[in-house]
FIKOLZA-1660 file (N, C-alpha, C; in steps of 0.1 Angstrom, whole numbers, plus 5000, padded with zeros to 4 digits):
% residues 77
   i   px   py   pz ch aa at
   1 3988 5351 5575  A  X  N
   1 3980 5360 5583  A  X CA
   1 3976 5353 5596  A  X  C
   2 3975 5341 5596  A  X  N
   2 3970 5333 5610  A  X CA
   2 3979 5335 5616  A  X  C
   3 3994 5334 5618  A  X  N
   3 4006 5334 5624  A  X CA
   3 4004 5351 5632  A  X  C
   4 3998 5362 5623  A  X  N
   4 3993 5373 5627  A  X CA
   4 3984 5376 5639  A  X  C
   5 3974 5371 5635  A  X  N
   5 3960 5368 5644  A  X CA
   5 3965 5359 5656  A  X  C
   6 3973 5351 5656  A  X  N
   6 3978 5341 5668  A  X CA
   6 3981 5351 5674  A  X  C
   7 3993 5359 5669  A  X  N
   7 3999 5367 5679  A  X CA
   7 3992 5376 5688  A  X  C
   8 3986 5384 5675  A  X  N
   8 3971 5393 5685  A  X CA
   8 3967 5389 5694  A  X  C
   9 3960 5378 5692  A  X  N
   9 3957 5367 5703  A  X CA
   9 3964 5368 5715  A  X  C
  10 3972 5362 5714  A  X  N
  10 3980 5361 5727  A  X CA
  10 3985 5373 5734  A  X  C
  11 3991 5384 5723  A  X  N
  11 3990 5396 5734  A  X CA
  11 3980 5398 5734  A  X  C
  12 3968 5400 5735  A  X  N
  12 3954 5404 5741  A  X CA
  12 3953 5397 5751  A  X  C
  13 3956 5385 5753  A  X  N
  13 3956 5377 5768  A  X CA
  13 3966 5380 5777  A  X  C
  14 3979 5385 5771  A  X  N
  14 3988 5386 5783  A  X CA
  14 3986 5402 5787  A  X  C
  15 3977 5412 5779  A  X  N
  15 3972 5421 5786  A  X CA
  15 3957 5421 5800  A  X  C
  16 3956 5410 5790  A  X  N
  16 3944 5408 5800  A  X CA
  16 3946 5401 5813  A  X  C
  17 3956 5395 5809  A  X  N
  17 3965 5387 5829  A  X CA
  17 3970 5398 5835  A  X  C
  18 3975 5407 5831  A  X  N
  18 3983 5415 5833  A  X CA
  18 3974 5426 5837  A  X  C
  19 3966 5431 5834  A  X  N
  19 3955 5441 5841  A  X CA
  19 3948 5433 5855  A  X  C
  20 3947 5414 5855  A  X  N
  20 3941 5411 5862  A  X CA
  20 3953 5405 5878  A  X  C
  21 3965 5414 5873  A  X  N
  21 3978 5410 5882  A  X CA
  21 3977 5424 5889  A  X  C
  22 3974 5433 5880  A  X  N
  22 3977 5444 5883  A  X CA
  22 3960 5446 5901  A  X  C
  23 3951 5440 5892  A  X  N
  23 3937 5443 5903  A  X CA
  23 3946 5434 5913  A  X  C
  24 3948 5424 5914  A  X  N
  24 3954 5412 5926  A  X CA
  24 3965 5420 5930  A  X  C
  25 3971 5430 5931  A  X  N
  25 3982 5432 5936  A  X CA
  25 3977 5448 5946  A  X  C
  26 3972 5455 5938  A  X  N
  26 3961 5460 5945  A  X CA
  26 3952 5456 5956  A  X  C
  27 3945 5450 5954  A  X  N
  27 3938 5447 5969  A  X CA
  27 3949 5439 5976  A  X  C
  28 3957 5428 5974  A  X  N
  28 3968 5425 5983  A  X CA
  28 3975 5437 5994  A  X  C
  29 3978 5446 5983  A  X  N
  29 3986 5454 5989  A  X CA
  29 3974 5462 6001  A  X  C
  30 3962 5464 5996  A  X  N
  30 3950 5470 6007  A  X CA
  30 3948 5460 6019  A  X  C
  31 3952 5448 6013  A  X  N
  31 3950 5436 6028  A  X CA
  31 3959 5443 6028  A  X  C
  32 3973 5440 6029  A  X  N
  32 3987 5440 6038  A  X CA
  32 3987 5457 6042  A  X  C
  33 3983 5469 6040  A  X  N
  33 3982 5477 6046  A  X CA
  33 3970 5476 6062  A  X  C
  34 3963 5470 6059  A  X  N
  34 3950 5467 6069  A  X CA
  34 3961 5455 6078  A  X  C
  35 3967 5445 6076  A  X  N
  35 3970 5435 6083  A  X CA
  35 3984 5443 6093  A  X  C
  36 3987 5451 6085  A  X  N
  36 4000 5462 6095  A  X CA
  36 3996 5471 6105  A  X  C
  37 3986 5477 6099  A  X  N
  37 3977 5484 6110  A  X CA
  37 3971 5477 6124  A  X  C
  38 3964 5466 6122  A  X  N
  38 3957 5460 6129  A  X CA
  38 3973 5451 6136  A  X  C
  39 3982 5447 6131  A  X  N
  39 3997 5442 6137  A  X CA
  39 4003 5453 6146  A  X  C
  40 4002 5466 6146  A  X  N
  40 4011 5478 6153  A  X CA
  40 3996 5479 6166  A  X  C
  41 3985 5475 6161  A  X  N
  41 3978 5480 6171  A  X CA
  41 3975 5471 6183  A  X  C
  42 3979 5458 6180  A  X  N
  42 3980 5442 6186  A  X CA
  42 3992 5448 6195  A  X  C
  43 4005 5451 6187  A  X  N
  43 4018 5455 6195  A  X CA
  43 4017 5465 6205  A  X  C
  44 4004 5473 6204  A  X  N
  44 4005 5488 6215  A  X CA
  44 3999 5479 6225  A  X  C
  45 3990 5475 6222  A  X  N
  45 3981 5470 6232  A  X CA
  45 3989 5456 6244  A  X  C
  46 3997 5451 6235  A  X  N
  46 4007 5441 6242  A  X CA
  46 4014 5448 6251  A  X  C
  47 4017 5455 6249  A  X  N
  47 4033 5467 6255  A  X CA
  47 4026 5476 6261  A  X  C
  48 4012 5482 6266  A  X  N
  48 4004 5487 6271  A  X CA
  48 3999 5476 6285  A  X  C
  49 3992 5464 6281  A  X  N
  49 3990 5455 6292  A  X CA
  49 4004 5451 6298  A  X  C
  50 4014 5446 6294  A  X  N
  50 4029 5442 6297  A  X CA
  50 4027 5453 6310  A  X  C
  51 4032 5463 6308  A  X  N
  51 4032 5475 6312  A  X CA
  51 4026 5472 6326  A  X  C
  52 4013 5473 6322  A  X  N
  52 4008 5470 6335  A  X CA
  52 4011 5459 6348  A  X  C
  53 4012 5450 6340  A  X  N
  53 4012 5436 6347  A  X CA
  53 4027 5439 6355  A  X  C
  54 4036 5443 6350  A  X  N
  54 4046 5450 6351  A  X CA
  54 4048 5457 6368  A  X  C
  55 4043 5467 6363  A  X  N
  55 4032 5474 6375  A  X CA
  55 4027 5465 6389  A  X  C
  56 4019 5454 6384  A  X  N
  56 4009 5450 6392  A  X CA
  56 4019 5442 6400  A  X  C
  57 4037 5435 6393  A  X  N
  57 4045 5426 6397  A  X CA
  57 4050 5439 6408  A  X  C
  58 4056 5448 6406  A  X  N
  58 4064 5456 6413  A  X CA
  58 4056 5457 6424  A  X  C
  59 4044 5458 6428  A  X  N
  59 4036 5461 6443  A  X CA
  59 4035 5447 6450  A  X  C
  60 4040 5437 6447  A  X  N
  60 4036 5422 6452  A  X CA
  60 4048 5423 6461  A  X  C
  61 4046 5422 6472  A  X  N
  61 4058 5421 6487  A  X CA
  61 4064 5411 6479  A  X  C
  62 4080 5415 6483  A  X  N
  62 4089 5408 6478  A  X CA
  62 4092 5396 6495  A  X  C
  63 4082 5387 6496  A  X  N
  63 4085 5379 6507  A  X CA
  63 4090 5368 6504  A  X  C
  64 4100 5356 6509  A  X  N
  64 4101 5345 6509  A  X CA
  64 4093 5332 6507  A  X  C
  65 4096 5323 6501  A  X  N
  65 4087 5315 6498  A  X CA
  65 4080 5306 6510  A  X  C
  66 4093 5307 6520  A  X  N
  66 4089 5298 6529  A  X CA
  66 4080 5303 6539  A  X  C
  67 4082 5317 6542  A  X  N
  67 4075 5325 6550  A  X CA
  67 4062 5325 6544  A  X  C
  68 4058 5327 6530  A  X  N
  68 4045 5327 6521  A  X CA
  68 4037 5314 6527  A  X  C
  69 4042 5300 6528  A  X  N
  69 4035 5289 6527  A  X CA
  69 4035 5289 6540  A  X  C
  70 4045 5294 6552  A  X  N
  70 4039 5290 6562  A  X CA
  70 4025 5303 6571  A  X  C
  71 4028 5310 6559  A  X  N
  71 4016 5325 6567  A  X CA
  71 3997 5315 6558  A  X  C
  72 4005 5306 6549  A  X  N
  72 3992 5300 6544  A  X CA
  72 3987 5288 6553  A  X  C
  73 3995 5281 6562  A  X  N
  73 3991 5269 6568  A  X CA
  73 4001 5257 6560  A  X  C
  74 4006 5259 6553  A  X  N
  74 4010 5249 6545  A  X CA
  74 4022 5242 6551  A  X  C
  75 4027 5248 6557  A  X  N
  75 4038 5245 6564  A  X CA
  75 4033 5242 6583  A  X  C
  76 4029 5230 6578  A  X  N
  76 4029 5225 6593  A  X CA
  76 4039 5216 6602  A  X  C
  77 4043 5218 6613  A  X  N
  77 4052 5206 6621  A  X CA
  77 4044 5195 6625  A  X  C
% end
C-alpha cells in the first residue's frame, strides 16, 4: 500500500508543477505580448524620426567642403 500512496504522492506534485507551468507560461506569454507591442511601437517611431532626419538631410545645400570652411573663415591664406 505505501508503494500506492508514494505514487499518489508524486502525481499530486507533478500536477501541482504542472498547473504552476501552466500560471508561468501565461503571464510569460502576457509579458512577450506587451514586449512586442511596445517593440513595433519603438520601430514606428524609429522609421517615423529616420524619416524626418531624412527630410531635414535632403534641404542641407549640397555645397563642397572646401567652399563650407572657407565661407566659415577657416580657410585662411
Amino acid at each position: 500500500m505505501s508503494r500506492l500512496d508514494d505514487l499518489a504522492e508524486r502525481i499530486e506534485r507533478l500536477v501541482l508543477r504542472h498547473e504552476e507551468l501552466q500560471r508561468t507560461k501565461s503571464l510569460l506569454e502576457a509579458q512577450l505580448s506587451t514586449l512586442t507591442t511596445e517593440r513595433d511601437g519603438l520601430r514606428s517611431r524609429l522609421a517615423a524620426a529616420r524619416g524626418r532626419i531624412d527630410a531635414l538631410l535632403d534641404r542641407l545645400p549640397a555645397e563642397p567642403a572646401a567652399d563650407t570652411a572657407a565661407q566659415r573663415g577657416l580657410d585662411t591664406p
